[in-house]
N, C-alpha and C positions, 0 to 999 in steps of 0.2 A: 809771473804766471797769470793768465788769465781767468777773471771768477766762471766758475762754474756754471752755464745758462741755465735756468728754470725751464722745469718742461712743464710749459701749458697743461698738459692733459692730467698731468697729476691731481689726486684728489686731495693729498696732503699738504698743506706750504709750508715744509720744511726747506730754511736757511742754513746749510753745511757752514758759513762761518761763524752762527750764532751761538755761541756755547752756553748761554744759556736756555736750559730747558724746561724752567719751573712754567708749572701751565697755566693760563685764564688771566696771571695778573704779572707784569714787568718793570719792576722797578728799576731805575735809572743810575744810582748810587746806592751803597752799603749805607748811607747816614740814614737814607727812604727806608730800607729794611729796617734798620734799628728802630725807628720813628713806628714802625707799624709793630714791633715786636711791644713796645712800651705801652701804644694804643692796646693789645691784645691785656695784656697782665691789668691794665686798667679795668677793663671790661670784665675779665675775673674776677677781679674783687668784689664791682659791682654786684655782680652775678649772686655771689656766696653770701654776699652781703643780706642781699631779697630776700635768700632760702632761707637764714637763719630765722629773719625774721618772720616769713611764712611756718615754719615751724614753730616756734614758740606759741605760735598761738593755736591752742586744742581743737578749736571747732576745724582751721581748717588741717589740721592738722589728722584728725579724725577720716575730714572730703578725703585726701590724698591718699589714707592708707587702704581706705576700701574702694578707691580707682584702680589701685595697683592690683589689689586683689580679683577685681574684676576681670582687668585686660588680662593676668595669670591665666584666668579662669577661660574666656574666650580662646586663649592659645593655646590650652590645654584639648578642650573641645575641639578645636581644628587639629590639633596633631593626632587626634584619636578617627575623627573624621577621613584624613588624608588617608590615616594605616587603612583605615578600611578599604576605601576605594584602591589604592594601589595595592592591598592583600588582593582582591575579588579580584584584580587582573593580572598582578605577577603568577599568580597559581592559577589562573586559567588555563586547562591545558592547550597546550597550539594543538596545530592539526595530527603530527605523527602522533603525538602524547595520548589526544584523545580517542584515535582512531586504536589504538594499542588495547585502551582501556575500556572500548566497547566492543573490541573485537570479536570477545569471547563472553557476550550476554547469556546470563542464567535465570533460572524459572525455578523456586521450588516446586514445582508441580509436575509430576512424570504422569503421562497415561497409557495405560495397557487396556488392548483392543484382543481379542483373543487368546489372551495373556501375551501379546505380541504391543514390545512398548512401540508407541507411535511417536517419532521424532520430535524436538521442536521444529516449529514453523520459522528455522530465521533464514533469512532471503539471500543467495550465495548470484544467481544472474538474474537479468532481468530482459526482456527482447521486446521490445517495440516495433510495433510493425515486421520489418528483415533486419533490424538492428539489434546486436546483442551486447549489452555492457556487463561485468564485473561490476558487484558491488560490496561497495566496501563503507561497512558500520562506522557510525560517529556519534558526538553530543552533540546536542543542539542547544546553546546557551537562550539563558533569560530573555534578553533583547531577539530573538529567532536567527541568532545571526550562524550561518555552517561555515566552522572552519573547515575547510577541505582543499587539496591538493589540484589546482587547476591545470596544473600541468598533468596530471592522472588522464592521459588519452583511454578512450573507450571505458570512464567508471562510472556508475552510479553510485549514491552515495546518501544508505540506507537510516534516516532517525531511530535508532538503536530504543529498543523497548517498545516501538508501532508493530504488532504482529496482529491485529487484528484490522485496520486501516493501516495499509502499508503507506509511511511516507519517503518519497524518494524522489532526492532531489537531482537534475541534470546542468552541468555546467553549461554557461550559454557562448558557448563556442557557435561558429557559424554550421556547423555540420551538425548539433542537435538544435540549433533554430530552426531550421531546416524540414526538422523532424516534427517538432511543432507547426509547423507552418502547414504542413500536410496532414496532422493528424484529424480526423472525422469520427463523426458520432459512429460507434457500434466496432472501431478498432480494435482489433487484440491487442493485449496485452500478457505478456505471461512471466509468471514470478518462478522461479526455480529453488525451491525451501527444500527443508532438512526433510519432511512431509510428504515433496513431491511437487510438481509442476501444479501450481494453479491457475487457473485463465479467467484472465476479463476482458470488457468489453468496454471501451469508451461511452462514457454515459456524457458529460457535458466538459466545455472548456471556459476557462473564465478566470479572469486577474484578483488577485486579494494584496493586500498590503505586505510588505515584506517583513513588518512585526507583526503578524498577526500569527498567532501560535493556537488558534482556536481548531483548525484542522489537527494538530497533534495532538489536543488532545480529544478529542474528540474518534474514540474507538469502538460507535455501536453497531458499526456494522462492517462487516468483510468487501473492502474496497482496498484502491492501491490510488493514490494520491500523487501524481507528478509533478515537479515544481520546476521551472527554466528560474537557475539562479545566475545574478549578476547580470538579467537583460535589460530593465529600465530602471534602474536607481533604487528607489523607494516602492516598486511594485513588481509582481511577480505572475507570471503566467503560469497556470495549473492547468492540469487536466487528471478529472477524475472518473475512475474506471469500476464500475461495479459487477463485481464476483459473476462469475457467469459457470453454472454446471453444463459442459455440454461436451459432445463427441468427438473424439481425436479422429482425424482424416486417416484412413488405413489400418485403424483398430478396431478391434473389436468397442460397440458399443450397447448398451442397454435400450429398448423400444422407447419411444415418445422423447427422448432426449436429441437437440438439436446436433447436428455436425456443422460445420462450417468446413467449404471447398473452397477455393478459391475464388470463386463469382457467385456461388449460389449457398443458400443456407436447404439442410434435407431434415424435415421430421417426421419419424412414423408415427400414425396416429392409432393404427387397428389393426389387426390381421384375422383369415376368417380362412378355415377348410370348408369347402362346397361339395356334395356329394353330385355326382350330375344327375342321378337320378329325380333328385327334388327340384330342380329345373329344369325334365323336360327331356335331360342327354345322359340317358341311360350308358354305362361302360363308361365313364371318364369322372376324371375329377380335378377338382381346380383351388387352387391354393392363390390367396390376393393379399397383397401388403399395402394398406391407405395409407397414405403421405401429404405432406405439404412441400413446397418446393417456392424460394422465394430468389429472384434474381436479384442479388445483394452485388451486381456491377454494376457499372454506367453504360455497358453495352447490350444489343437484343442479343439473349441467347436461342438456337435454334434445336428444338427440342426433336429436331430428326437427328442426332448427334449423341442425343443418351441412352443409353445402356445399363440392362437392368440383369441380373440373373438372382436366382433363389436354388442354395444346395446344402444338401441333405447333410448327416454325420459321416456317412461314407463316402466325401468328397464328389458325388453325383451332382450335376451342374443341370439346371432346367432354364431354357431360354424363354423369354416375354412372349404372351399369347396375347395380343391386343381382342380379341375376341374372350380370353377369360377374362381381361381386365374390365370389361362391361357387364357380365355375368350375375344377376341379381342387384340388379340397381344400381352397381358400383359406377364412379364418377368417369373409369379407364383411364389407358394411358394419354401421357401429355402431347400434344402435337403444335403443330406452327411456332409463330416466334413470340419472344416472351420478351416485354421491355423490363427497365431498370425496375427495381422496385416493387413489381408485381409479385404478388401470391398468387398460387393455382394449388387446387385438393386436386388428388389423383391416384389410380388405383393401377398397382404393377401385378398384373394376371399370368399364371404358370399354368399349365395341364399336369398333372402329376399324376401317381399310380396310386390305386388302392394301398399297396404297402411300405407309403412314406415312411423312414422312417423318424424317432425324434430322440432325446427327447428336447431337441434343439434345431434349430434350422438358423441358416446365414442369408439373409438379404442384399447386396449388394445396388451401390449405385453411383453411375460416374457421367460425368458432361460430356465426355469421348470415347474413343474405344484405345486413343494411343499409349502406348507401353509408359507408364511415371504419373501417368495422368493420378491425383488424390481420389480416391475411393470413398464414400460413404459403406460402411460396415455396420449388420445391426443383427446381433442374437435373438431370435424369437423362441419363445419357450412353445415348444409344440409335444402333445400327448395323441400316441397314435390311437385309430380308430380299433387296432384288434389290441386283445385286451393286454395290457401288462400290469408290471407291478404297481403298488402305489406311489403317487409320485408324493415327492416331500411336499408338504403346507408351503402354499406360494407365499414368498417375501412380503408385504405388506408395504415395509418401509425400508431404505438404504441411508441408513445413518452414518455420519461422519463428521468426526471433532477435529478443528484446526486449531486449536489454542485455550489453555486453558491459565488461569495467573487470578495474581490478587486485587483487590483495588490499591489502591495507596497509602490508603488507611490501613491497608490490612488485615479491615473486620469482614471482606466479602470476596466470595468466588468467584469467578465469570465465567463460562466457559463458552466456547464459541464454536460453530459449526453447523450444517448442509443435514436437509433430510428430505430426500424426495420419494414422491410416490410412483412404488413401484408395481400397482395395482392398476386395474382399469377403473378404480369407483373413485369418488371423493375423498379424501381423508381429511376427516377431523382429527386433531389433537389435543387435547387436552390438558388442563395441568395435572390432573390424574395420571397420566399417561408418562409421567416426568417426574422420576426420585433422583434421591440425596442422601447415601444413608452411610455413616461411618459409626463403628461398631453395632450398636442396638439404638440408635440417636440418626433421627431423619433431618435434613436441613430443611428451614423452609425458603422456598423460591420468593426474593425481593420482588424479582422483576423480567417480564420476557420484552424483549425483540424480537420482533412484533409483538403484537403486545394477544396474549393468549383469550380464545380456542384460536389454534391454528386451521385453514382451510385449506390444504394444497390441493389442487386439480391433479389427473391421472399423468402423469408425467413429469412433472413440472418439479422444480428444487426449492425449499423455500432457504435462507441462510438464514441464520436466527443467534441469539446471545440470551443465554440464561445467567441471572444472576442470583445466588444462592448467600442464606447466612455462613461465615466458616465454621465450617466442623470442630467442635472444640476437643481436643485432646485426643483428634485419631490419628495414626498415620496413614491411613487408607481410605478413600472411601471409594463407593460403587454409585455410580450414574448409571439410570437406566432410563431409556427415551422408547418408547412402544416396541419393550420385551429385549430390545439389543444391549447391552450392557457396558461400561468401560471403565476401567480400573484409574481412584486417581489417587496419587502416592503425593506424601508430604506435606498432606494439609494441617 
């Protein structure tokens, strides 16, 4: 029979007629084995021989036992070492685990607004730009690392306890690169909470390290923090969006509060009944609503294309007088073309009758006259000229709380929310202006965001954060912010 050929490429050189298989060392005959087994038992002896003698003697006898003791002690120290570190990550929850366990985030803290409890604020979509993702709660470990499900098409993926700086992070798939890559300063963004829909605006874009955890903790103010996870290694692209009060396109809205249309941002600034008699045109009278109007496109808009009307409670529709819109000094209406970025003041002038009536009026205003076209909508509180009842004490202020929870410690309240002025004057605020009170016991205020008297301008929303001592031993208390009140349970 012929030997077996060696295959070169083998990494092994195994000999099929070698039967011996002892490794590293090949003796030639049994007499060689024996020979080295005799050498081995000699060197044993030796061996025992040393130790004995190493022992006998105390001093070092003494060395050895507290060497031993030592290395014990080292090996003790690392086995206790290792538990730890492999405890901290076998019980880390992966992603379902932890997404399970923040699913369902709770707040001691319940508040009632007209004895009507006001949700938590926890974030269920989120829409960027015409993009809309599901979001879905998780923890965010030590190191800032997100376990999340990157196969999760269309999710966002919410750091569970950020309710006042919302953080939310976006997988960096090429479809929300994308997204990034187009987003610009003054963007919507919009969060869809237990609460209600709240909108912001892209304020800036900028990369931070991808441990850096100083934005989660970080919740002094009503913002929503974006993060592209997984785009360049060790750093991270944010964009961060701050709170923005302002007008739903084709809703009803409050005066001086902005709307955003598609291309243009609309805010009223003033409105004014004109008798015509004090100017001269006796039998007529003229109704003007002052506005700002800013082309927030990149194209000229042509302001032969907008369209205005103002109508009464009995659905009465009054079409644009460009001749009332100049009527006592007023700026009139808009005309020619308007480039990118431009602001123009301007006044939308009506002829009306002696017996408007009120005690409300609707504003209207749109870049076209085509059917889908987004509308600016705007309530104006109007008291007619013949006489009637009294009207209620105009609003001052429109208060509203987004969130209310503890510190960490425990020892302090926070609560968090919007108050704009719904007046035509100034408003100062005060800390006077701002209780705390559970049973017969007033909290006192640590600290405001901003930092207090408040200045708001007529129109304008300031967002703020109050932080209070906790109430000790009430289950209730009462927040009140210039005379509006709101119930807060389980402090």
């Amino acid at each position: 029979m012929a030997s077996p050929q060696r295959n070169s490429s083998d990494d092994w050189d195994f000999n099929a007629d070698d039967s011996d298989t002892t490794w590293e060392v090949k003796h030639p005959n049994t007499k060689g084995r024996a020979s080295l087994a005799n050498d081995g038992r000699a060197v044993a002896s030796e061996l025992s021989r040393f130790l004995n003698v190493l022992w006998r003697n105390a001093r070092v006898r003494r060395f050895l036992l507290l060497s031993l003791i030592s290395i014990i002690g080292l090996c003790a120290m690392a086995c206790v070492g290792l538990a730890y570190y492999l405890g901290g990550n076998l019980f880390q929850p992966g992603p379902s685990s932890q997404a399970t366990s923040a699913a369902k985030p709770t707040t001691a803290v319940s508040i009632l607004a007209n004895n009507q409890p006001v949700p938590p604020a926890t974030p269920n979509r989120l829409k960027v730009r015409n993009t809309e993702f599901s979001v879905n709660p998780l923890v965010v470990d030590a190191k800032g690392q997100w376990q999340y499900d990157k196969n999760a098409k269309g999710a966002a993926f919410w750091a569970a306890g950020t309710l006042v700086n919302y953080v939310i992070g976006l997988h960096a798939s090429p479809e929300n690169k994308a997204i990034f890559d187009r987003l610009t300063p003054n963007d919507l963004i919009e969060l869809t909470t237990g609460a209600g829909t709240l909108r912001y605006r892209l304020n800036r874009l900028q990369t931070i390290k991808a441990d850096d955890l100083a934005l989660l903790r970080d919740q002094s103010g009503p913002q929503v923090t974006l993060m592209l996870m997984g785009d360049n290694g060790d750093q991270r692209r944010i964009g961060i969006a701050k709170y923005s009060d302002e007008g739903v396109p084709n809703a009803l809205s409050p005066m001086r509060l902005p709307i955003y249309l598609p291309e243009a941002r609309v805010r009223t600034t003033g409105d004014k009944f004109i008798q015509g008699a004090t100017v001269g045109q006796p039998g007529k009278n003229f109704y003007q609503v002052n506005f700002e109007l800013t082309n927030t496109s990149t194209r000229t808009l042509d302001a032969a294309q907008f369209v205005t009307q103002l109508i009464d409670p009995n659905g009465v529709k009054f079409q644009l007088s460009r001749a009332a819109a100049t009527t006592s000094g007023a700026p009139g209406w808009l005309q020619g073309q308007i480039g990118p970025g431009v602001t123009l003041n301007a006044s939308a002038g009506f002829e009306v009758p002696d017996s408007l009536a009120g005690p409300k009026l609707e504003w209207t205003f749109a870049l076209d006259s085509n059917n889908g076209t987004p509308v600016a909508r705007v309530t104006i509180p109007f008291r007619p000229t013949t006489p009637a009842a009294p009207a209620a004490p105009p609003i001052v202020a429109d208060v509203s709380i987004l969130n209310a929870s503890f510190s960490p410690e425990g020892n302090e309240l926070r609560v968090v929310g919007t108050l704009r002025n719904a007046s035509g004057q100034p408003l100062a605020v005060t800390l006077r202006d701002i209780t705390l009170i559970s049973g017969n016991n007033a909290s006192a205020i640590i600290n405001t965001l901003p930092a207090a008297p408040w200045n708001v301008q007529p129109g304008e929303t300031l967002a703020f954060q109050l932080t209070f001592n906790r109430p000790a031993g009430g289950a209730l208390a009462i927040l009140t912010i210039l005379g509006q009140s709101f119930e807060i349970g389980g402090v």
